[in-house]
C-alpha positions in Angstrom: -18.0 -14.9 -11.4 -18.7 -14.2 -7.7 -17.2 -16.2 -5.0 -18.3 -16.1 -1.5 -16.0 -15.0 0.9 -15.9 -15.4 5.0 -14.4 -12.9 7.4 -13.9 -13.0 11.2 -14.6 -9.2 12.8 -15.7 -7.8 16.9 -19.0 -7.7 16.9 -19.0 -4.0 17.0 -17.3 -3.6 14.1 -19.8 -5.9 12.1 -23.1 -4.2 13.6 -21.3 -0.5 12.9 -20.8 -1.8 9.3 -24.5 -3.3 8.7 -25.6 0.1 10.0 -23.6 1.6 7.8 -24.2 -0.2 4.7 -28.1 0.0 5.8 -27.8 4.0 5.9 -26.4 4.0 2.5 -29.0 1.6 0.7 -26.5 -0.6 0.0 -25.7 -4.3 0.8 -22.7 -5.7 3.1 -21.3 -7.2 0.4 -21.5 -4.1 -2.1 -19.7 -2.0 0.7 -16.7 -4.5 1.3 -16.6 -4.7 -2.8 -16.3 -0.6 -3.0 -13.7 -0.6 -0.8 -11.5 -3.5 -2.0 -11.8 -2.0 -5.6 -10.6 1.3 -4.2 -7.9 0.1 -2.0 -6.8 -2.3 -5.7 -7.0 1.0 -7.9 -4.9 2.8 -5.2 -2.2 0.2 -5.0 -2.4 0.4 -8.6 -2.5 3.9 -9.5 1.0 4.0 -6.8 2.7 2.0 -9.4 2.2 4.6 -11.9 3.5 7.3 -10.8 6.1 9.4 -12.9 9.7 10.2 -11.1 10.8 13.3 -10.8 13.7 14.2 -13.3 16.3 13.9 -10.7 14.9 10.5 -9.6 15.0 9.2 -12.7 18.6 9.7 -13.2 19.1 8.2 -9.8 17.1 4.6 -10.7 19.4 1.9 -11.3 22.8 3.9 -10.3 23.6 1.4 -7.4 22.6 -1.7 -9.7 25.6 -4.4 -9.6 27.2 -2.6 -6.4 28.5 -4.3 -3.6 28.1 -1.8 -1.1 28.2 -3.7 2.8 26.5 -2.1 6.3 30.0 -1.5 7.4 31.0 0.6 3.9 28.1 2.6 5.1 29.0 3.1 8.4 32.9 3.9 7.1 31.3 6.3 4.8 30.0 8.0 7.9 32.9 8.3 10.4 34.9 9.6 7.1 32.1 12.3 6.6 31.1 13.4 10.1 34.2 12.7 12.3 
């Protein structure tokens, strides 16, 4: 089902598009649904990744602590001072 859908751009920007869709053969509307489908699949593809082996040990190891800015910055006079 397609659904029409209103945007607010500069001027320049939509005439740079137009001529851009218009040098491709395409519509407008096919060029803004490429690149939403891309941008999707990326934002997808992201959640998908594999952790390294390291990285996988790590995930979840703070779970349940209660570890406070100033535990951090404790942690840090300890360590450098």
């Amino acid at each position: 089902m397609q659904a029409k859908l209103t945007l607010r751009l500069e001027e320049k920007l939509i005439k740079s598009a137009r001529e851009y869709a218009k040098s491709q053969h395409k519509s407008l509307s096919q060029i803004v649904a490429e690149f939403f489908s891309i941008i999707s699949s990326k934002r997808i593809s992201k959640k998908n990744v594999s952790l390294g082996p390291i990285t996988s040990k790590l995930v979840g190891s703070l779970k349940g602590a209660s570890l406070t800015e100033d535990d951090y910055k404790e942690h840090l006079i300890r360590k450098y001072l």
